[in-house]
TORKOL-4160 file (C-alpha; in steps of 0.2 Angstrom, whole numbers, padded with zeros to 4 digits, m for minus):
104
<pt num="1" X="0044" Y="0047" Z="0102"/>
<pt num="2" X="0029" Y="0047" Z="0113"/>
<pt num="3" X="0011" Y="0038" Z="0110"/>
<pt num="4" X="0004" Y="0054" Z="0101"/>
<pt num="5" X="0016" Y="0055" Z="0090"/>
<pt num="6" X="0017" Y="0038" Z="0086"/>
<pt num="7" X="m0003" Y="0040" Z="0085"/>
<pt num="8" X="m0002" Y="0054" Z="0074"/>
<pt num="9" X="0009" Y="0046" Z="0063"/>
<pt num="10" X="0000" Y="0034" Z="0062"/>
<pt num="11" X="m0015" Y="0039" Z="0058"/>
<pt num="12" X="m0006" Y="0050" Z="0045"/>
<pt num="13" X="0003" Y="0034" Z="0039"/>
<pt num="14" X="m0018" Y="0029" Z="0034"/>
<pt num="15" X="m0023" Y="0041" Z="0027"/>
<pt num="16" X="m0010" Y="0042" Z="0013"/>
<pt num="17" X="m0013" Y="0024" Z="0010"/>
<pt num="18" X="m0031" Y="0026" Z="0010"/>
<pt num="19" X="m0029" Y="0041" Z="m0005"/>
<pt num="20" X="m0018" Y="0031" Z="m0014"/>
<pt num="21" X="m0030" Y="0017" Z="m0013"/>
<pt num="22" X="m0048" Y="0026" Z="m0018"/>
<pt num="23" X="m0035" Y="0036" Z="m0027"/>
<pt num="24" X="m0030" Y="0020" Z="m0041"/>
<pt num="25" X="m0045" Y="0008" Z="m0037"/>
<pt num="26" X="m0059" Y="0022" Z="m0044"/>
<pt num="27" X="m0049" Y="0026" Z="m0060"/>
<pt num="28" X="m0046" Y="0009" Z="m0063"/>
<pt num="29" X="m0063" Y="0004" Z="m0061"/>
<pt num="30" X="m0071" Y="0020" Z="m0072"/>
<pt num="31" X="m0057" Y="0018" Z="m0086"/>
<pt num="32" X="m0058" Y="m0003" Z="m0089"/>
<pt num="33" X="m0041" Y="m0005" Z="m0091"/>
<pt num="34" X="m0037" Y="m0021" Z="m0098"/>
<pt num="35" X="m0025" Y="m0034" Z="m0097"/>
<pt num="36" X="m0010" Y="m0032" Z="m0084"/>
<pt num="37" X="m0009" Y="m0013" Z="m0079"/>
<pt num="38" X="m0029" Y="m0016" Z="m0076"/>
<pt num="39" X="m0027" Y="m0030" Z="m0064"/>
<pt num="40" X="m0011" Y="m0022" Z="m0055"/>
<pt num="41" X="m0022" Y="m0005" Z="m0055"/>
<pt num="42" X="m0038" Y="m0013" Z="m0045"/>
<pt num="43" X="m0026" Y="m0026" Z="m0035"/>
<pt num="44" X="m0033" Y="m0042" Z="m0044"/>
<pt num="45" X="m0023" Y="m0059" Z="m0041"/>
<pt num="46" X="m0005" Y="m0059" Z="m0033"/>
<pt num="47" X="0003" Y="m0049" Z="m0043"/>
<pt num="48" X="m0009" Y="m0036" Z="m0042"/>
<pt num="49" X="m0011" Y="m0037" Z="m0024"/>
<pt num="50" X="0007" Y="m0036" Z="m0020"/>
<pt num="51" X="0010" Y="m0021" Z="m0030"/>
<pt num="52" X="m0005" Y="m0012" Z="m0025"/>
<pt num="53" X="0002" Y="m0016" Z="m0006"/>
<pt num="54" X="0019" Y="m0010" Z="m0010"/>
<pt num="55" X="0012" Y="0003" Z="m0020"/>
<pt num="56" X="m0001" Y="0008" Z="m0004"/>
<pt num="57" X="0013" Y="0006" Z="0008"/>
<pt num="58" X="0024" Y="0019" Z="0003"/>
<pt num="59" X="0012" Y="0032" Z="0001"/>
<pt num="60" X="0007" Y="0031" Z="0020"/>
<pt num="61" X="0024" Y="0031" Z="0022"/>
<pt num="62" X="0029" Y="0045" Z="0010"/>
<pt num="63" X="0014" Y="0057" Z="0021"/>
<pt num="64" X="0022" Y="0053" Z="0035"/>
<pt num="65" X="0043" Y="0057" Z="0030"/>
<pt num="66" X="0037" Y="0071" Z="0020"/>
<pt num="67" X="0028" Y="0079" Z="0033"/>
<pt num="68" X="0042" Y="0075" Z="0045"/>
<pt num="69" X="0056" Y="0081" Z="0032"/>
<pt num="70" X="0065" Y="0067" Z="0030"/>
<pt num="71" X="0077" Y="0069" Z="0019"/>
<pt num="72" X="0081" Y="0060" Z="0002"/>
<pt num="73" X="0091" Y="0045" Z="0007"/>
<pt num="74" X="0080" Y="0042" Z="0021"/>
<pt num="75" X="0066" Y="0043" Z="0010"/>
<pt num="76" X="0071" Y="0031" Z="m0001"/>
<pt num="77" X="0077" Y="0020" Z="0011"/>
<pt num="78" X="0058" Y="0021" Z="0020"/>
<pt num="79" X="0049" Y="0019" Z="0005"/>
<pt num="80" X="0060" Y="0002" Z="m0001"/>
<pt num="81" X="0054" Y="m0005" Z="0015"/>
<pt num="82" X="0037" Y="0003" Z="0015"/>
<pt num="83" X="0038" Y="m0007" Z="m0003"/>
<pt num="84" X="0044" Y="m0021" Z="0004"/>
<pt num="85" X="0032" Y="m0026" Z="0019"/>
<pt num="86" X="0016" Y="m0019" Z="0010"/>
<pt num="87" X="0019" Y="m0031" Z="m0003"/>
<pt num="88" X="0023" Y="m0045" Z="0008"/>
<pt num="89" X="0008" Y="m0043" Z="0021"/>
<pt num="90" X="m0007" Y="m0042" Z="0005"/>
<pt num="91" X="0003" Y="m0056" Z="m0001"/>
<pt num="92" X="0001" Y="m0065" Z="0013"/>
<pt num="93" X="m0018" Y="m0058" Z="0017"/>
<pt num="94" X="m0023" Y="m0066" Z="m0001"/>
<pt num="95" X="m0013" Y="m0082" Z="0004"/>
<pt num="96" X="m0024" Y="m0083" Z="0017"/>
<pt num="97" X="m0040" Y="m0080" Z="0011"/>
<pt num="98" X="m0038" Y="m0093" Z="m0003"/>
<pt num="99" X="m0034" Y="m0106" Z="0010"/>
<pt num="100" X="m0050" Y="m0100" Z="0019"/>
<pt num="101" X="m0063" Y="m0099" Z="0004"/>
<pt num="102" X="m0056" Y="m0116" Z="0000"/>
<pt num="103" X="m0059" Y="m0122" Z="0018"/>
<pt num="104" X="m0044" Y="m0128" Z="0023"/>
């Protein structure tokens, strides 16, 4: 790997995540889904947030094996991880900004 790649990667990895996410948010929004699937659908609460950055997560990381041609163990062993950290980090991002709007 070099920095360009790494960088086009990268960037690649963001703009998967970023479809996924104007992708699901805008539907979401425009449909009014109610109940559970609408909360998990706009990222509302923590369970919401966590699927939506697991969910975000492994789209970026799909762009970027697909477009590498990964094949599909490696796939599915990326996109358990991708699932993994991307639902831990906006857990811990909500986490966060609870403590904050609560002042602590």
């Amino acid at each position: 790997m070099t920095t360009g790649d790494d960088l086009v990667n990268g960037s690649r990895a963001a703009l998967g995540t970023a479809l996924f996410t104007g992708g699901s948010a805008t539907p979401a929004e425009a449909a009014g889904p109610a109940g559970a699937a609408g909360r998990m659908l706009r990222g509302d609460g923590l369970p919401g947030t966590t699927v939506n950055g697991a969910a975000g997560n492994v789209a970026g990381g799909l762009t970027v094996d697909v477009r590498a041609g990964k094949d599909g163990s490696a796939l599915a062993w990326d996109a358990g991880t991708n699932a993994l950290t991307g639902g831990l980090g906006n857990t811990q991002n909500l986490v966060e900004d609870e403590k904050t709007a609560k002042g602590e």
